[in-house]
py3Dmol code that shows the C-alpha trace and the ligand (Angstrom):
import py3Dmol

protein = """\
ATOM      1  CA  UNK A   1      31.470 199.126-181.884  1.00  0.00           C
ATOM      2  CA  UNK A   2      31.289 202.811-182.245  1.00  0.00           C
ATOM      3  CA  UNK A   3      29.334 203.920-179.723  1.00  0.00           C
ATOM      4  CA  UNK A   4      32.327 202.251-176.773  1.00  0.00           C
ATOM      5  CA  UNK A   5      34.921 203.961-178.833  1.00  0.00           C
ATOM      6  CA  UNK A   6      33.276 207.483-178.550  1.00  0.00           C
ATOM      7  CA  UNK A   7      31.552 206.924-175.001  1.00  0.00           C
ATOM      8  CA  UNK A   8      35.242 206.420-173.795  1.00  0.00           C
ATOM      9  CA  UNK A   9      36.107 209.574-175.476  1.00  0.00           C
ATOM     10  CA  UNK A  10      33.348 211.199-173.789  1.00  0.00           C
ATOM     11  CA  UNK A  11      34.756 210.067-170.635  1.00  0.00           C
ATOM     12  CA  UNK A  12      38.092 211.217-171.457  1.00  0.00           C
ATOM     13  CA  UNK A  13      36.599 214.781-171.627  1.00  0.00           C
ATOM     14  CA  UNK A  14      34.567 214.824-168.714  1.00  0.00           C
ATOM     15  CA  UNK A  15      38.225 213.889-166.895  1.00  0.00           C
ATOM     16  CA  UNK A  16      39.982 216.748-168.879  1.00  0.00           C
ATOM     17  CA  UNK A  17      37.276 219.561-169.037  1.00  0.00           C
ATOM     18  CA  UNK A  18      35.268 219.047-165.728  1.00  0.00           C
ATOM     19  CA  UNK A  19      37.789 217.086-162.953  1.00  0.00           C
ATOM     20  CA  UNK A  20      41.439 217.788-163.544  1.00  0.00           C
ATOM     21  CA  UNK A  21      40.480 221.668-163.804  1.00  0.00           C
ATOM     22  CA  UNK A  22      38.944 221.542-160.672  1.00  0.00           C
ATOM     23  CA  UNK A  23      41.820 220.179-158.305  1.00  0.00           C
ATOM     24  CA  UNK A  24      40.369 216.270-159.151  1.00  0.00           C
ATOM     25  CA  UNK A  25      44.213 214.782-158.933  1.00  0.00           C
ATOM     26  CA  UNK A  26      43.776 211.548-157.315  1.00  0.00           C
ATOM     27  CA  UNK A  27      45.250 208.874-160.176  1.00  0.00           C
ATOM     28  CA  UNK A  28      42.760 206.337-158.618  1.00  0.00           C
ATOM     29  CA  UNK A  29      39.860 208.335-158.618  1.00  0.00           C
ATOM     30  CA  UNK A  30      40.728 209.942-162.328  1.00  0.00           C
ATOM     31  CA  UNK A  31      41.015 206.093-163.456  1.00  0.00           C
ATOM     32  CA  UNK A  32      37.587 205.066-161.696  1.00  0.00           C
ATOM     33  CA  UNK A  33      35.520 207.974-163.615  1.00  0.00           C
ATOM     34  CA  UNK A  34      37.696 206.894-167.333  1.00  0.00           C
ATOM     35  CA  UNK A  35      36.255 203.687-166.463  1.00  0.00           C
ATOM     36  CA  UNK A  36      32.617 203.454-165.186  1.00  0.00           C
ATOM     37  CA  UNK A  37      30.025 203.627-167.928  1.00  0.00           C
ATOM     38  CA  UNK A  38      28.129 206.835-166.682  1.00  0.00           C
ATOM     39  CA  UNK A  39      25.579 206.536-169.536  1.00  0.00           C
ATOM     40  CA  UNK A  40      24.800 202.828-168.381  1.00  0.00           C
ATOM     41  CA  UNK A  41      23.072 204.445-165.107  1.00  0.00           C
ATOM     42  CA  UNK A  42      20.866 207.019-167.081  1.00  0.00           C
ATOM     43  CA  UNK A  43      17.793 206.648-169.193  1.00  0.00           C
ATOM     44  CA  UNK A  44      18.909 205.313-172.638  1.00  0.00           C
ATOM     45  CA  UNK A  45      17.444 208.613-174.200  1.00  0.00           C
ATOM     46  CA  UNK A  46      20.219 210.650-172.762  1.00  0.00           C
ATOM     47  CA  UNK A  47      23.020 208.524-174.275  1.00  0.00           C
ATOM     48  CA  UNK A  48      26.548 210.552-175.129  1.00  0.00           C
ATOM     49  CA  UNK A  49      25.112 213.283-172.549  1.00  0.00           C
ATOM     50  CA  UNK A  50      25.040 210.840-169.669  1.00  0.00           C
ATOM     51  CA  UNK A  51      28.649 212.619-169.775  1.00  0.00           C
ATOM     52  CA  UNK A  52      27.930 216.639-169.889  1.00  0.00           C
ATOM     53  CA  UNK A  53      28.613 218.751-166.523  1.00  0.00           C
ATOM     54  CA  UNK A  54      25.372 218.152-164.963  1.00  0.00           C
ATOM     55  CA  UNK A  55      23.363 216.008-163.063  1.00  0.00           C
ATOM     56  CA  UNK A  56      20.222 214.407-164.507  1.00  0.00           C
ATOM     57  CA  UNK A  57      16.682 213.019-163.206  1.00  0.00           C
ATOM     58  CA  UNK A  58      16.691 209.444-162.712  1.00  0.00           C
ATOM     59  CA  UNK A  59      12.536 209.501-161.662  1.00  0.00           C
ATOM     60  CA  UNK A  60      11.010 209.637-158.371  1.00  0.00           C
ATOM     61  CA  UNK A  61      12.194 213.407-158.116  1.00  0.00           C
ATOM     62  CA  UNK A  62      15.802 212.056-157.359  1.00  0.00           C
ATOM     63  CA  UNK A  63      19.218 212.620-160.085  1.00  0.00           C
ATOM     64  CA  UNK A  64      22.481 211.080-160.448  1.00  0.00           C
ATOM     65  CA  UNK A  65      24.550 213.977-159.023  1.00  0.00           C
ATOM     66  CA  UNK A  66      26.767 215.670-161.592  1.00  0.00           C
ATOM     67  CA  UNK A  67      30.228 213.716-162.020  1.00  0.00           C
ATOM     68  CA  UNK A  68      32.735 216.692-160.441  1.00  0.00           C
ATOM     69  CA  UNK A  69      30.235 216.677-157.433  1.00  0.00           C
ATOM     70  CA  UNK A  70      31.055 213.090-156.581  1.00  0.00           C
ATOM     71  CA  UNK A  71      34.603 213.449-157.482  1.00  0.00           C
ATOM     72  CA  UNK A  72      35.447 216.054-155.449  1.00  0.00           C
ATOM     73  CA  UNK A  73      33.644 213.998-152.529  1.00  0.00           C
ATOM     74  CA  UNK A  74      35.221 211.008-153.451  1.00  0.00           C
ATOM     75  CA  UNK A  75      38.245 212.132-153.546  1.00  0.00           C
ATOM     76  CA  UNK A  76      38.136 213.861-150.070  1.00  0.00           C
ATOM     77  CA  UNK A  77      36.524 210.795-148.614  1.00  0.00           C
ATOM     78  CA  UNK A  78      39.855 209.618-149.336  1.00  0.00           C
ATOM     79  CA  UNK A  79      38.934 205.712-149.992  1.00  0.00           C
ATOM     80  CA  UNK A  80      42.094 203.416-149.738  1.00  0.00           C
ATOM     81  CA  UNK A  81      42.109 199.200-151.399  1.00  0.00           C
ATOM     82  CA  UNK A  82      41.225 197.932-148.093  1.00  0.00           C
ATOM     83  CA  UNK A  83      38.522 200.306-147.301  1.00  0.00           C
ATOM     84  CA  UNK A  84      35.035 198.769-146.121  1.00  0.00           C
ATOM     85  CA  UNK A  85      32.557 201.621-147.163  1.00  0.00           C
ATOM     86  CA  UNK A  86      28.714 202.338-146.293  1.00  0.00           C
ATOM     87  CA  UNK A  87      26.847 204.720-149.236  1.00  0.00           C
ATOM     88  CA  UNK A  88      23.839 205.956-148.039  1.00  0.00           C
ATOM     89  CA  UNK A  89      21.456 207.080-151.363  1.00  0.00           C
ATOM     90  CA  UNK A  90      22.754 204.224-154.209  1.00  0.00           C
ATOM     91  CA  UNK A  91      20.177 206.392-156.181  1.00  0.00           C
ATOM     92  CA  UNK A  92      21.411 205.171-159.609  1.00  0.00           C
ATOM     93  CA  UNK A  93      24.235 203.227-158.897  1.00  0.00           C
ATOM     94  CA  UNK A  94      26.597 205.340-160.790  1.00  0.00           C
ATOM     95  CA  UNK A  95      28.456 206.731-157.761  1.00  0.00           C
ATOM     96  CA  UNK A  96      28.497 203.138-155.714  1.00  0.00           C
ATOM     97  CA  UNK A  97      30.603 201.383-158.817  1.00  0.00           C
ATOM     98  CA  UNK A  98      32.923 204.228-158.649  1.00  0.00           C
ATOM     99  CA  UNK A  99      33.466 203.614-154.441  1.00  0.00           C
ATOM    100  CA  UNK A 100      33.419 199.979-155.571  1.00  0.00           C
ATOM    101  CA  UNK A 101      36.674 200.400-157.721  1.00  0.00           C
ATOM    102  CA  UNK A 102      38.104 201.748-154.985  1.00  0.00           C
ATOM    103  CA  UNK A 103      37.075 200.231-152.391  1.00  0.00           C
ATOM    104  CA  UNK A 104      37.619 196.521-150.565  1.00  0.00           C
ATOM    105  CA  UNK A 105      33.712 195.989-150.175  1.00  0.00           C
ATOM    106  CA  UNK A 106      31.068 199.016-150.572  1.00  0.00           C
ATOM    107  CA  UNK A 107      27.372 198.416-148.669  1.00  0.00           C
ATOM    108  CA  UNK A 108      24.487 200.953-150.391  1.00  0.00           C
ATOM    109  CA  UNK A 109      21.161 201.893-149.043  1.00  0.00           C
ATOM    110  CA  UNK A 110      18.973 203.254-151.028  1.00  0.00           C
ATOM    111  CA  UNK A 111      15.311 203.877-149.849  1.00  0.00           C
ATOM    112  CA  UNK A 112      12.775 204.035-153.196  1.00  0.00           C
ATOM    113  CA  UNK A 113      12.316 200.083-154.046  1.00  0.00           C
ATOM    114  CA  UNK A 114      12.168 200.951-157.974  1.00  0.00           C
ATOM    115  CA  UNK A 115      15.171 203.130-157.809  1.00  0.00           C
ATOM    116  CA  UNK A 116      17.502 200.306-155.907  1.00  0.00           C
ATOM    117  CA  UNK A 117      16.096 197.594-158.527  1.00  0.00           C
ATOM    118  CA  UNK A 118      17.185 199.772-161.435  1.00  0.00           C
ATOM    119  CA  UNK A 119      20.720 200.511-159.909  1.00  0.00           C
ATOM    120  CA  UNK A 120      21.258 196.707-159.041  1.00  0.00           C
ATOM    121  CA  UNK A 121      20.583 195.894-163.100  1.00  0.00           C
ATOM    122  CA  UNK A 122      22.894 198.565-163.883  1.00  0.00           C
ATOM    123  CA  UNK A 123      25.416 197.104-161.411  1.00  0.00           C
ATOM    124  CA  UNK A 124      24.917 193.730-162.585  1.00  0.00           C
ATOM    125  CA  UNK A 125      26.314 194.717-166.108  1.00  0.00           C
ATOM    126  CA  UNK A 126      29.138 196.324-164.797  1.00  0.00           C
ATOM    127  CA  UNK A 127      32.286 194.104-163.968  1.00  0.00           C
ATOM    128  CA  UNK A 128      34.057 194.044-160.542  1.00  0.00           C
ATOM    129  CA  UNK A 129      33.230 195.370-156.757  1.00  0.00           C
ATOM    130  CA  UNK A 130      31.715 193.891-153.850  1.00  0.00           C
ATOM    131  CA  UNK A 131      28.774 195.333-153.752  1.00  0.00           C
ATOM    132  CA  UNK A 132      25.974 194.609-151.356  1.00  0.00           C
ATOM    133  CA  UNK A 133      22.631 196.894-151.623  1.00  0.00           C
ATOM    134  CA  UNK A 134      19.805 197.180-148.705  1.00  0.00           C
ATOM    135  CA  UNK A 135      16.314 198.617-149.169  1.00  0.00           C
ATOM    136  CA  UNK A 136      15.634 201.112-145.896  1.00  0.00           C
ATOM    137  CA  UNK A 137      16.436 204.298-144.330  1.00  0.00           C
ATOM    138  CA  UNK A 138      20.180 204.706-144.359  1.00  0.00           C
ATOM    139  CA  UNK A 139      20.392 207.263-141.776  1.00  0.00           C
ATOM    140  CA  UNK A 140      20.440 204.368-139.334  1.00  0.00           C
ATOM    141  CA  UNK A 141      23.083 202.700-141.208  1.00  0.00           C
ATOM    142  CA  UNK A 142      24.314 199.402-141.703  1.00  0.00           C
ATOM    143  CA  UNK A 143      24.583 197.438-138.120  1.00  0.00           C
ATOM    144  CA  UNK A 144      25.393 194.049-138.644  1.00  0.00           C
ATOM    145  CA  UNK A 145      28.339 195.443-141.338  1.00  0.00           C
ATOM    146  CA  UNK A 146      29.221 198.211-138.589  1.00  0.00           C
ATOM    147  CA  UNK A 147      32.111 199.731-138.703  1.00  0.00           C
ATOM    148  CA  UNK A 148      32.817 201.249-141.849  1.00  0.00           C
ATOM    149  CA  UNK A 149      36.328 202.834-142.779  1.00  0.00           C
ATOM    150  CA  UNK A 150      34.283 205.052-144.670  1.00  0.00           C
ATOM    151  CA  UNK A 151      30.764 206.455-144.822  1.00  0.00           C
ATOM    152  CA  UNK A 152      29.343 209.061-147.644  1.00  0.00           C
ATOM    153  CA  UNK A 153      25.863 210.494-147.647  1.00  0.00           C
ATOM    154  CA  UNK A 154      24.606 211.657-150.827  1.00  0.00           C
ATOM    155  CA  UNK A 155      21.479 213.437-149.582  1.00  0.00           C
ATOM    156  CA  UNK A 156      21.017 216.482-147.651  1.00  0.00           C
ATOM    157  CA  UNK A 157      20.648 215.413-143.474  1.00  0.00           C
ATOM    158  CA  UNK A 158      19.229 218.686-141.254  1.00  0.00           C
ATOM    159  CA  UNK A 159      21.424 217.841-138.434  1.00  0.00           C
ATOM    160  CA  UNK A 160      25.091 216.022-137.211  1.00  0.00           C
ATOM    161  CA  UNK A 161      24.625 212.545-138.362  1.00  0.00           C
ATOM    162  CA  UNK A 162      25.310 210.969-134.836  1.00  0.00           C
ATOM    163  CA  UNK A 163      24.016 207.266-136.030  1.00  0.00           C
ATOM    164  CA  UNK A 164      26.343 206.984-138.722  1.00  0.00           C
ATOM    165  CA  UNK A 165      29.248 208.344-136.812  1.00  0.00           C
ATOM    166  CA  UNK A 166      28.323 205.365-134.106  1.00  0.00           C
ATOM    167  CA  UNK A 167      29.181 203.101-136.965  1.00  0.00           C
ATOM    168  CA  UNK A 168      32.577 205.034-138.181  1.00  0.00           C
ATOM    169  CA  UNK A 169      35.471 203.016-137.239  1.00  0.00           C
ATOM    170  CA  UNK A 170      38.327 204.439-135.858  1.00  0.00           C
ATOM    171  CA  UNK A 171      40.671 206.218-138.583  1.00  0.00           C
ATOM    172  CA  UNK A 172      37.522 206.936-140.379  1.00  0.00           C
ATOM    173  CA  UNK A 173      36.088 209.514-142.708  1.00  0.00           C
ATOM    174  CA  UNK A 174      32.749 210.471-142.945  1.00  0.00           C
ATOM    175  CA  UNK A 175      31.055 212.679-145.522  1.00  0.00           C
ATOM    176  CA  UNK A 176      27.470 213.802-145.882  1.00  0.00           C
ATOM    177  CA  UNK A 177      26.166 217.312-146.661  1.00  0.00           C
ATOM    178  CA  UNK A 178      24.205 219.065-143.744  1.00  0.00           C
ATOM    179  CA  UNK A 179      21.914 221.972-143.746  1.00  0.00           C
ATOM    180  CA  UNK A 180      18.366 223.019-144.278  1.00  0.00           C
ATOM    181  CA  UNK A 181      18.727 225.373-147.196  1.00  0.00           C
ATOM    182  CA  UNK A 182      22.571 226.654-146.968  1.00  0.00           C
ATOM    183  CA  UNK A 183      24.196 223.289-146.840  1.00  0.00           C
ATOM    184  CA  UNK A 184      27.252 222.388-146.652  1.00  0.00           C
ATOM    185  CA  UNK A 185      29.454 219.168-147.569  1.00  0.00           C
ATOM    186  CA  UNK A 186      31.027 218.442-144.204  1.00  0.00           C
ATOM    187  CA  UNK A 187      33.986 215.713-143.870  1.00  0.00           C
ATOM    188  CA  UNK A 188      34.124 214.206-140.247  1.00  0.00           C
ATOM    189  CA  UNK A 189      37.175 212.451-139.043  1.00  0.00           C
ATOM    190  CA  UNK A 190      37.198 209.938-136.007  1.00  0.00           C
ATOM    191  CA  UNK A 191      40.737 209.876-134.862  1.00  0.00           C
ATOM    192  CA  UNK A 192      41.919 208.563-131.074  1.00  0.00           C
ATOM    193  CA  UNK A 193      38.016 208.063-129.948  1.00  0.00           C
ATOM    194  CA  UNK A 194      37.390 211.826-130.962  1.00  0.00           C
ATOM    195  CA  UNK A 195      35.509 213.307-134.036  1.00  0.00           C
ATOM    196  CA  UNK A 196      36.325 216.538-135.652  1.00  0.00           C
ATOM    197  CA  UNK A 197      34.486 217.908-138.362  1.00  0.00           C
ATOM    198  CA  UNK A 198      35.125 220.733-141.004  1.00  0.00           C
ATOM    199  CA  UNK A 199      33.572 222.289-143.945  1.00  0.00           C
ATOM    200  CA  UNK A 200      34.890 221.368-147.122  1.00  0.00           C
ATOM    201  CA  UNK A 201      32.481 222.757-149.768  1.00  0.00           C
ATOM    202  CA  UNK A 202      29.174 224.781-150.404  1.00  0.00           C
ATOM    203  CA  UNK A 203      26.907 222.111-151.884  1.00  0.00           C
ATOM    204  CA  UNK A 204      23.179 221.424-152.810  1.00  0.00           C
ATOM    205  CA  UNK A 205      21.368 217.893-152.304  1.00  0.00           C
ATOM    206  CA  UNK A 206      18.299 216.521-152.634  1.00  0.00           C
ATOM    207  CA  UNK A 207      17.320 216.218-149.135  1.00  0.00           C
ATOM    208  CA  UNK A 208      17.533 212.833-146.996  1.00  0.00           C
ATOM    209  CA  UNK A 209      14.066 211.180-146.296  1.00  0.00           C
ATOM    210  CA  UNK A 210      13.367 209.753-143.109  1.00  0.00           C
ATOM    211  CA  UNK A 211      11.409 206.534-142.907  1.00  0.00           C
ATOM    212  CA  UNK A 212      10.407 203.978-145.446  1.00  0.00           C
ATOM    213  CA  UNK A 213       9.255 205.266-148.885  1.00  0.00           C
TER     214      UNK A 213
END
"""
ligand_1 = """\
26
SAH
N 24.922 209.288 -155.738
C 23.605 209.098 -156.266
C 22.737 210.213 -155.717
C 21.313 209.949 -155.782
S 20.309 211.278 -155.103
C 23.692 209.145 -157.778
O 24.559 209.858 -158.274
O 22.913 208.493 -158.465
C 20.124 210.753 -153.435
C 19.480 209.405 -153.214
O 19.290 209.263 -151.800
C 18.105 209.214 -153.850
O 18.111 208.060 -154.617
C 17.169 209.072 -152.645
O 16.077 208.213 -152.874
C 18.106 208.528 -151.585
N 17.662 208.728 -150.212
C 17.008 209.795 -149.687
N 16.787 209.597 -148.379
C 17.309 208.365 -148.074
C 17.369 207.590 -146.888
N 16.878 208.035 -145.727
N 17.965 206.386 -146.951
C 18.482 205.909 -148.109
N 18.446 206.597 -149.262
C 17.852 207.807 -149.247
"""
view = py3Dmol.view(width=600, height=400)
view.addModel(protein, "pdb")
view.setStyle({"model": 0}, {"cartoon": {"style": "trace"}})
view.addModel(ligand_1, "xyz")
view.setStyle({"model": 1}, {"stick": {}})
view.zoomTo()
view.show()
């Protein structure tokens, strides 16, 4: 009984103290992090903390990124009720049931078999989404769900993701963060055939694996 009562408190704080400060104002995003149970996608041992301004390690030398940095990309990724989106790290899950309150259907890759089979428990206990999870290297995408309204990356790709942008559909955002060591998170738009791309943030990733695990 306690322990919901004070783990949505804890998510009421991580809204106040580490989102709205930073320019988080997006009502739909604000009400998707009050919502999902961060500490459900952690180790049990970290409990309340699952909440604090960090990232943790979720094994496999991979974390659950900290809850502003998925905000803030969220939020630019801009994802709308109808949106069909393509994750490409599900990692723990955390960030794909946030996309999947947003979003009309969300398709994950994820490419360490343990880490996907965790995350799909940890979706399984938490209501609503259409969620569909693949095991593989999502820097070739999704084909047979191509195109996507919306694709984010949530590991570190050394060059211009051209795959993924074959599988943007038109009107769509794409957001993955690119760079060897300096990286950046870099929001590409596919408007009238043509893609633009800016800069949006300095950022640091684990870096995107090619291949099978
Ligand atoms: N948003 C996730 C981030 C996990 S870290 C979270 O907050 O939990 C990035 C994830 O990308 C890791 O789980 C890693 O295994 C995965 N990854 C790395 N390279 C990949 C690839 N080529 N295809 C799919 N997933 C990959």
């Amino acid at each position: 009984m306690e322990a919901g009562a004070d783990y949505r408190i804890a998510r009421r704080r991580m809204v106040a103290e580490q989102l709205l400060p930073r320019g988080i104002s997006d009502e739909r995003v604000i009400e998707a992090f009050l919502a999902v149970p961060r500490h459900a996608f952690v180790d049990p041992a970290i409990g309340i903390r699952a909440y604090d301004d960090c990232s943790f390690p979720i094994g496999y030398e991979q974390t659950i990124s900290q809850p502003f940095t998925i905000a803030f990309a969220v939020q630019a990724l801009a994802v709308s009720r109808g949106s069909r989106v393509l994750e490409i790290g599900t990692g723990s899950g955390y960030q794909t049931a946030i996309l999947a309150r947003l979003a009309r259907d969300v398709f994950s890759i994820e490419r360490i078999e343990p880490l996907l089979a965790k995350a799909q428990e940890a979706l399984s206990r938490v209501p609503g989404g259409s969620i569909r999870v693949k095991l593989g290297d999502g820097s070739l995408g999704w084909r047979s769900y191509a195109p996507f309204d919306r694709i984010l990356v949530s590991a570190a790709m050394a060059e211009r993701p051209e795959r993924l942008l074959d599988q943007l559909a038109e009107g769509g955002r794409l957001i993955a963060p690119i760079g060897e060591s300096a990286e950046f998170l870099v929001l590409f738009t596919r408007e009238n055939g043509a893609t633009s791309e800016r800069r949006i943030a300095r950022c640091a990733f684990v870096p995107l694996m090619r291949g099978d695990a």
